[in-house]
C-alpha positions in Angstrom: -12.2 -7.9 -5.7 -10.7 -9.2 -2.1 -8.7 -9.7 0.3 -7.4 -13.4 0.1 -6.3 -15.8 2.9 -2.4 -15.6 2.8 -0.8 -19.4 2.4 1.6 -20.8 5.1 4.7 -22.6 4.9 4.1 -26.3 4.3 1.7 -25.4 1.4 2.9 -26.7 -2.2 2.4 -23.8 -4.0 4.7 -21.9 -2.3 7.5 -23.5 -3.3 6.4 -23.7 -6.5 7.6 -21.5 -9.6 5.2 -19.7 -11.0 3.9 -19.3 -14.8 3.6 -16.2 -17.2 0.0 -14.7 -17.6 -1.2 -12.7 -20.5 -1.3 -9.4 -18.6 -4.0 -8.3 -20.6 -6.2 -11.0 -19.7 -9.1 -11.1 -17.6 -7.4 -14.1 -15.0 -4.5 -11.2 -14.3 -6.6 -8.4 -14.3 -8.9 -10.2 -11.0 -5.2 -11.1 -9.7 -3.8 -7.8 -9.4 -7.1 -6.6 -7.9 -6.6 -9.4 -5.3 -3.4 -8.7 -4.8 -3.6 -5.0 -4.0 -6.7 -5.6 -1.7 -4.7 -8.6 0.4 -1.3 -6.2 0.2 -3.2 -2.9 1.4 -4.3 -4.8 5.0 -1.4 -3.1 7.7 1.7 -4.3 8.2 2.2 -5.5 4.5 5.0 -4.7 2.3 4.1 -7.1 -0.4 2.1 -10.1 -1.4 3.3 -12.7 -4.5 0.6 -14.5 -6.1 1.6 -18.1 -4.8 1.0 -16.4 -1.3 -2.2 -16.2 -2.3 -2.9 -19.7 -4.2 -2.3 -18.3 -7.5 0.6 -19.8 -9.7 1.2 -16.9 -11.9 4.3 -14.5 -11.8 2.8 -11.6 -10.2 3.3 -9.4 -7.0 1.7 -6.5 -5.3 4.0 -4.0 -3.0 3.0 -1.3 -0.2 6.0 0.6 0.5 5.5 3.7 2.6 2.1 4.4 1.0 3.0 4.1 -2.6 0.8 1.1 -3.5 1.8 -0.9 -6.9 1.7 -4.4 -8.7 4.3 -5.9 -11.3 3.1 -8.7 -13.6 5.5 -11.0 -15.1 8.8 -9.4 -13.5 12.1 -10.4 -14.4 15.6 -9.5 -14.7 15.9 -8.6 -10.8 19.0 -6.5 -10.7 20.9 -5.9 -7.3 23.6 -3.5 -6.4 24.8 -1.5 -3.5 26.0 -3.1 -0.5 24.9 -5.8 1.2 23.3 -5.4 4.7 21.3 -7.5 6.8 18.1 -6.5 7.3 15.2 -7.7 9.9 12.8 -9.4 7.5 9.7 -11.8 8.2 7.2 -13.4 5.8 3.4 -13.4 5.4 3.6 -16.5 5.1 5.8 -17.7 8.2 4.0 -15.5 10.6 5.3 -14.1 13.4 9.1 -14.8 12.7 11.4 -12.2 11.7 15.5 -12.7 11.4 18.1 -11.1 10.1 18.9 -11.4 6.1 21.3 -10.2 4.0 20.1 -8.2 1.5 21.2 -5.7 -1.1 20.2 -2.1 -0.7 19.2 -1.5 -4.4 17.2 -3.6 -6.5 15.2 -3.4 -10.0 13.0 -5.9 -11.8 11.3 -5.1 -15.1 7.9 -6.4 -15.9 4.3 -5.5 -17.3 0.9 -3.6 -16.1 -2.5 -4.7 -17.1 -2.2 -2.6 -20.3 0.4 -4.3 -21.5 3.0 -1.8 -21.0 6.6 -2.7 -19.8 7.2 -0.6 -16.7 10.6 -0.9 -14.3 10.5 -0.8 -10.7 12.9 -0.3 -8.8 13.8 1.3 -5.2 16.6 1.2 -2.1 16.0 0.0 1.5 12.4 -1.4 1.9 11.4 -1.6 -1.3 14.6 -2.9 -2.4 14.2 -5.7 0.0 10.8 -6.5 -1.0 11.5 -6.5 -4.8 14.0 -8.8 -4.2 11.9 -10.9 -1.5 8.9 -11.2 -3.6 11.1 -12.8 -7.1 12.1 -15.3 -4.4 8.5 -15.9 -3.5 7.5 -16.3 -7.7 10.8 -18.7 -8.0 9.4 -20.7 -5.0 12.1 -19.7 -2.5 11.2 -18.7 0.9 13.2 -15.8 2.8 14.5 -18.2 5.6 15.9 -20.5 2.9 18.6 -17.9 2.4 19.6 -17.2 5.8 22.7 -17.7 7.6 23.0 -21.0 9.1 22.8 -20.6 12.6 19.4 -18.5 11.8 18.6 -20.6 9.4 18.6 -23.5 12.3 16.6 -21.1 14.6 14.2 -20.1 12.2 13.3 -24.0 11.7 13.0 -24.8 15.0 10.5 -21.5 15.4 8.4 -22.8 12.4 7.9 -26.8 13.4 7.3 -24.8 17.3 4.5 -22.4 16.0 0.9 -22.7 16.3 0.2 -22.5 13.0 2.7 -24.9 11.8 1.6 -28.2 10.8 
């Protein structure tokens, strides 16, 4: 389909929860084709669909090559330790800090043929599994950093270019 113009910080629907959508439909099947498009550009470990302007749960991932989507994931499970990690946003560009993350994670959703599939991973994908359910519940990564990075990361946002 195509590659679709990432949304900022600032935008309503990121903060936004998303809805269900009948995988099998049409609407989801033109989503996941966006969102593996917008996801395959470099430097991209995943893209929700609110990054995108869409308000249904949905996500695509590119984790050392293995491209993928999940549609309607729930049920994140984490376990393992929890480490921080250097993590940025799409959608906050050009900010990275550290976050505390775990370094296993799972989420259970559906493809476009209806089939319930698990995905789960450690380190990256871990981190972007559980960065992305924040995205579809509306939460932004800096949201949950430590306070003093938390502070910084504010002041970086209102200081950048593309902030407005």
């Amino acid at each position: 389909m195509a590659v679709r113009e990432i949304r900022l910080f600032g935008d309503p629907i990121l903060k936004s929860a998303t809805d269900a959508v009948d995988a099998r439909s049409e609407r989801a099947s033109d989503l996941v084709a966006d969102l593996l498009d917008t996801v395959a550009l470099p430097g991209r470990a995943g893209v929700a669909a609110n990054q995108i302007g869409v308000g249904f749960s949905a996500f695509s991932y590119n984790i050392d090559g293995d491209v993928g989507y999940i549609i309607n994931p729930s049920d994140l499970e984490v376990w393992g330790e929890e480490e921080d990690v250097s993590e940025g946003c799409l959608s906050v560009p050009g900010l990275t800090f550290p976050r505390r993350r775990f370094t296993h994670a799972r989420v259970t959703g559906d493809t476009l043929e209806g089939e319930r599939v698990v995905l789960a991973g450690e380190g990256l994908m871990a981190q972007a599994l559980q960065h992305e359910m924040d995205h579809l519940k509306g939460v932004l990564y800096f949201e949950g950093l430590a306070p003093e990075f938390k502070r910084e990361a504010l002041r970086a946002i209102r200081e950048s270019e593309w902030f407005s």
